[in-house]
VEXBAGU-639166 format. One record per residue (C-alpha): residue number from 1; residue in three letters; x, y, z. Coordinates in Angstrom, 1 decimal. Layout:
BEGIN
<r><k>NUM</k><r>ALA</r><px>X</px><py>Y</py><pz>Z</pz></r>
...
END
This chain:
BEGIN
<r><k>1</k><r>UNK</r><px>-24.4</px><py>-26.7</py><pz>-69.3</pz></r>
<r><k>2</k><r>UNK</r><px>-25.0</px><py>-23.0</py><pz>-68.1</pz></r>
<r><k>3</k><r>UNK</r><px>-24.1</px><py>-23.7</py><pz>-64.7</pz></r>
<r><k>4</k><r>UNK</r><px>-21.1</px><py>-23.8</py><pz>-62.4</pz></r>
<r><k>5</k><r>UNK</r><px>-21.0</px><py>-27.3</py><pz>-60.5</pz></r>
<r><k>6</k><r>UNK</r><px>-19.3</px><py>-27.2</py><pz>-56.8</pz></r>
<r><k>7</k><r>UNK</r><px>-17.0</px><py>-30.1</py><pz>-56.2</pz></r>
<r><k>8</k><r>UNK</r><px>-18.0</px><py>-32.0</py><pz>-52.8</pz></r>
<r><k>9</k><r>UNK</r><px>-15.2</px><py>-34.2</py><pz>-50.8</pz></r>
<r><k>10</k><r>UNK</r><px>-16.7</px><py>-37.8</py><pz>-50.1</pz></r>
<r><k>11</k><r>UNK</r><px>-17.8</px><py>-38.0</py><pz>-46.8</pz></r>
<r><k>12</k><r>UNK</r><px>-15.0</px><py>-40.4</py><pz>-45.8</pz></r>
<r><k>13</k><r>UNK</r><px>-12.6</px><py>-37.8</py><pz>-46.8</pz></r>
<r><k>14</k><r>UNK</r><px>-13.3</px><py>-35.1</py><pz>-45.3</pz></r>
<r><k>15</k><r>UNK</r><px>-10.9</px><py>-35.4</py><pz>-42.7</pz></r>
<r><k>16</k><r>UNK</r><px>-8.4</px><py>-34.2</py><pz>-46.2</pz></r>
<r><k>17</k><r>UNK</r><px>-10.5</px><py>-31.0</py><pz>-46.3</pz></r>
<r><k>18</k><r>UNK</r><px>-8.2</px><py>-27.6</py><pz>-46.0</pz></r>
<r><k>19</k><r>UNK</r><px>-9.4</px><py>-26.9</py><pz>-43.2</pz></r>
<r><k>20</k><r>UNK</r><px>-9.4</px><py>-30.3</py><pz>-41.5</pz></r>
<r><k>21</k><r>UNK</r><px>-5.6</px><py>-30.6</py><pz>-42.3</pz></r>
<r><k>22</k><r>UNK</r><px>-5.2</px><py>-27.0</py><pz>-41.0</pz></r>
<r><k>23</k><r>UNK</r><px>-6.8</px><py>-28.0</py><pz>-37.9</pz></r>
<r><k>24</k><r>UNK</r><px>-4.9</px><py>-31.0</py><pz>-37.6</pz></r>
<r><k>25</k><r>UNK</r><px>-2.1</px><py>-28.7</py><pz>-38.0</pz></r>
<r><k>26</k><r>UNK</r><px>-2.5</px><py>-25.9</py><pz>-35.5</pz></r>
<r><k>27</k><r>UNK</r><px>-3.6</px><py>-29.0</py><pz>-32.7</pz></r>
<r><k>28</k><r>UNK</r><px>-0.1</px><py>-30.0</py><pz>-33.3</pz></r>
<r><k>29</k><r>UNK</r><px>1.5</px><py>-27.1</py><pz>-32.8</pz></r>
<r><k>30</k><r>UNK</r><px>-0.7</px><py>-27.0</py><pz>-29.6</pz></r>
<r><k>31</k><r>UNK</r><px>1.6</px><py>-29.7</py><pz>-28.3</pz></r>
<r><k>32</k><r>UNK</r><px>4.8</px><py>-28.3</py><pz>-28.9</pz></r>
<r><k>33</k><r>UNK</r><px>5.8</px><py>-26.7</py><pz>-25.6</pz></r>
<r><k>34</k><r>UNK</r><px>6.8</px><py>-22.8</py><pz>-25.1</pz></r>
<r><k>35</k><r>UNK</r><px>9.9</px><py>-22.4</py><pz>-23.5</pz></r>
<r><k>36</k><r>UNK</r><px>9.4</px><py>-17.8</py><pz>-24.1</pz></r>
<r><k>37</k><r>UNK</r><px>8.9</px><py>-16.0</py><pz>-21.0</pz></r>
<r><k>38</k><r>UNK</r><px>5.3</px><py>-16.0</py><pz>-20.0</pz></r>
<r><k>39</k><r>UNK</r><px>4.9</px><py>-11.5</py><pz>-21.1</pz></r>
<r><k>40</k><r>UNK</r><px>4.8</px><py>-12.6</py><pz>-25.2</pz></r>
<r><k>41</k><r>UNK</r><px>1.8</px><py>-11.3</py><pz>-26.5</pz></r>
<r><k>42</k><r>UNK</r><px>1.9</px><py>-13.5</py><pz>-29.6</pz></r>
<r><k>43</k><r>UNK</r><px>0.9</px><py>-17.0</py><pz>-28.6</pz></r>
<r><k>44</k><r>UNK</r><px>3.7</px><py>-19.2</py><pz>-29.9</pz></r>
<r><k>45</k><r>UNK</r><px>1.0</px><py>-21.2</py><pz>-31.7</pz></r>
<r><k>46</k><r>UNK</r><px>-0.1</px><py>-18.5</py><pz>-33.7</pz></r>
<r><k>47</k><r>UNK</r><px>3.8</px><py>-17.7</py><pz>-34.8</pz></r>
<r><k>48</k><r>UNK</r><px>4.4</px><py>-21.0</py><pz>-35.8</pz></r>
<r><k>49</k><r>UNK</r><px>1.2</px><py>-21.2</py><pz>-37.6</pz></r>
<r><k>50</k><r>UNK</r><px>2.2</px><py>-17.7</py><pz>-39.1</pz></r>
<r><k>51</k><r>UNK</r><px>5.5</px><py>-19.4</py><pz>-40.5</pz></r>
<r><k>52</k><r>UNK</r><px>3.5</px><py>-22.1</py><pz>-41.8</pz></r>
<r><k>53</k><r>UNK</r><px>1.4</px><py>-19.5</py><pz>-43.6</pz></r>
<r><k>54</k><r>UNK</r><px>4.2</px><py>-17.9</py><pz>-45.2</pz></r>
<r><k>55</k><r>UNK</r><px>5.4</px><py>-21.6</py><pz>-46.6</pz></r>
<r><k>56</k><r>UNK</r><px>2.5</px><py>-22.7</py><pz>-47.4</pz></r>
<r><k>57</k><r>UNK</r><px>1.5</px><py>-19.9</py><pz>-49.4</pz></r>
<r><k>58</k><r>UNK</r><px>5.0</px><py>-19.9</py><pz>-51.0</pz></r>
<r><k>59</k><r>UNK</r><px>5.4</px><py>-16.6</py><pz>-49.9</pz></r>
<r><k>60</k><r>UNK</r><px>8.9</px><py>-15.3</py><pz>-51.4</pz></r>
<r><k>61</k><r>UNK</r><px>9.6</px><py>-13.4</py><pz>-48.1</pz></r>
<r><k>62</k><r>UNK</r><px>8.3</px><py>-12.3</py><pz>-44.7</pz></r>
<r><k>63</k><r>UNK</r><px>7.1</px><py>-9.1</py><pz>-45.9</pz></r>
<r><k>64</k><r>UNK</r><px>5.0</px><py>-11.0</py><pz>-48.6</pz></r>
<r><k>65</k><r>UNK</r><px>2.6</px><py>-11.9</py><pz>-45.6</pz></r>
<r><k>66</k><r>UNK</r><px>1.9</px><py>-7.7</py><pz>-44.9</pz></r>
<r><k>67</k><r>UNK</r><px>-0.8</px><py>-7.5</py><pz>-47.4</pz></r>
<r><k>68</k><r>UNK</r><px>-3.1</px><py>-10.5</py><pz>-46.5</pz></r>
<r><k>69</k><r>UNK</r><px>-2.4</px><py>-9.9</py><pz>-42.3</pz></r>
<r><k>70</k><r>UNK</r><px>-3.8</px><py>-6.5</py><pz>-43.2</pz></r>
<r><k>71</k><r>UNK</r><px>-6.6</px><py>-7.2</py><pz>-44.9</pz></r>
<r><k>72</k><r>UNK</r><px>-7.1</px><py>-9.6</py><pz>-42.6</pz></r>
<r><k>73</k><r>UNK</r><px>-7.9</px><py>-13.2</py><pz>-44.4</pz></r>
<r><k>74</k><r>UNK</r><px>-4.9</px><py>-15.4</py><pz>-42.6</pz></r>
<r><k>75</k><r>UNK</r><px>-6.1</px><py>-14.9</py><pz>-39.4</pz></r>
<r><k>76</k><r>UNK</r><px>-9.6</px><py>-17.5</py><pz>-39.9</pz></r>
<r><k>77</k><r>UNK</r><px>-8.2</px><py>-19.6</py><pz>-42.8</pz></r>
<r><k>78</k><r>UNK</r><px>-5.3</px><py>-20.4</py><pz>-40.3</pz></r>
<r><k>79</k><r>UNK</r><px>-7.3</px><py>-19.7</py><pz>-36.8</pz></r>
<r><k>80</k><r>UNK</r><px>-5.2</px><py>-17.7</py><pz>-35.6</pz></r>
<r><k>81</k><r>UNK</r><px>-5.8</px><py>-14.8</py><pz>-32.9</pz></r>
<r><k>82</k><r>UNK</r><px>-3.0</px><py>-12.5</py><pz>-33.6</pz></r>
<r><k>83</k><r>UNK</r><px>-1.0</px><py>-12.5</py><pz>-36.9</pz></r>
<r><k>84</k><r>UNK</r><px>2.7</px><py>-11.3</py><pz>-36.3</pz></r>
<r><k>85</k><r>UNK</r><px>4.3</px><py>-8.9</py><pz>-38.8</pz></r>
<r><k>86</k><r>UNK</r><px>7.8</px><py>-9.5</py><pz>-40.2</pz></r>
<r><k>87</k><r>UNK</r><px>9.7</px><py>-7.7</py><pz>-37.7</pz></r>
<r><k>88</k><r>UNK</r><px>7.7</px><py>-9.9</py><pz>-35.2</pz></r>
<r><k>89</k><r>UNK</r><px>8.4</px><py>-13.2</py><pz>-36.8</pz></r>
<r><k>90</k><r>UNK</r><px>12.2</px><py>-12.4</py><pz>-37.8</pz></r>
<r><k>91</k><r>UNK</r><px>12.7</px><py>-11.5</py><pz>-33.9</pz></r>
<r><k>92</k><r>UNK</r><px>10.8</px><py>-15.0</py><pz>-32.9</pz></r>
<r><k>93</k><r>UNK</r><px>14.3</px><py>-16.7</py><pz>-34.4</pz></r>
<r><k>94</k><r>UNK</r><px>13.4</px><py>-19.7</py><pz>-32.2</pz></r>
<r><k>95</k><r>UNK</r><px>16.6</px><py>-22.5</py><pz>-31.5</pz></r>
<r><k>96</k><r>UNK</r><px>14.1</px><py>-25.4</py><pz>-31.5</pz></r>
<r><k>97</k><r>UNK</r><px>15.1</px><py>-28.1</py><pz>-33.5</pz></r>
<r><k>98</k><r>UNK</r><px>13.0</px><py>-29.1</py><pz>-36.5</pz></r>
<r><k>99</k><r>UNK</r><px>13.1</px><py>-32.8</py><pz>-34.6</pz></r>
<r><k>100</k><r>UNK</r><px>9.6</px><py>-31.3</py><pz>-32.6</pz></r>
<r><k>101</k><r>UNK</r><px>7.6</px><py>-30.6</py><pz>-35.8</pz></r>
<r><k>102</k><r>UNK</r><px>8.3</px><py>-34.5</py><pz>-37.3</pz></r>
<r><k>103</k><r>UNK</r><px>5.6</px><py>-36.5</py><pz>-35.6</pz></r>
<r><k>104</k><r>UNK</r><px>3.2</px><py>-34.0</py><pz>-36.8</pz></r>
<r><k>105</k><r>UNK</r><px>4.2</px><py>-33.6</py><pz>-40.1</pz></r>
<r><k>106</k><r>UNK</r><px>3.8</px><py>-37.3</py><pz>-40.5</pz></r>
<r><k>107</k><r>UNK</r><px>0.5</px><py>-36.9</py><pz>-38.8</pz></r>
<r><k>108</k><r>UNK</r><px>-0.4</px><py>-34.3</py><pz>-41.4</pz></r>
<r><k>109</k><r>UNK</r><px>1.0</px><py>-36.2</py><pz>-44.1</pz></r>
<r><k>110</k><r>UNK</r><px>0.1</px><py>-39.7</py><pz>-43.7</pz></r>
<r><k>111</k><r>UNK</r><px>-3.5</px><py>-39.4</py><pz>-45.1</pz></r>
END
């Protein structure tokens, strides 16, 4: 035909759009409490959404994450305000138990 065709989501699924189920994401991690001392600089939301970059994006390792924080694309496909390096995410070890991430995961993933 000569011409490149973009491929629209119905409007009653947009709430399946990338960035819909990002958002739907992040809010959830919004609602996981902080138990850090109050002096972090990285908001704990933005670290968790920094791991979820690095398994979303299949990312072999932490360091595979360097290029695209500095160039600076995770930062508004995953909304976040800081991006942590590796050394930052390997020191934010965090003894949470995955039990807190279920009921979003299933909010993600239901849809």
């Amino acid at each position: 035909m000569g011409f490149a065709m973009g491929i629209v989501a119905p409007k009653e699924r947009k709430h399946l759009s990338a960035d819909a189920l990002l958002r739907l994401v992040r809010s959830g991690f919004d609602t996981i409490p902080d138990h850090r001392s109050p002096d972090t600089e990285i908001a704990f939301t933005d670290a968790l959404m920094s791991a979820f970059a690095l398994l979303s994006l299949t990312s072999p390792a932490l360091l595979a994450l360097d290029k695209p924080r500095a160039e600076g694309t995770l930062r508004p496909i995953y909304g976040m305000a800081c991006v942590p390096g590796d050394t930052r995410m390997r020191e934010r070890r965090d003894p949470r138990s995955p039990e807190a991430l279920r009921p979003l995961f299933k909010r993600v993933l239901r849809p």
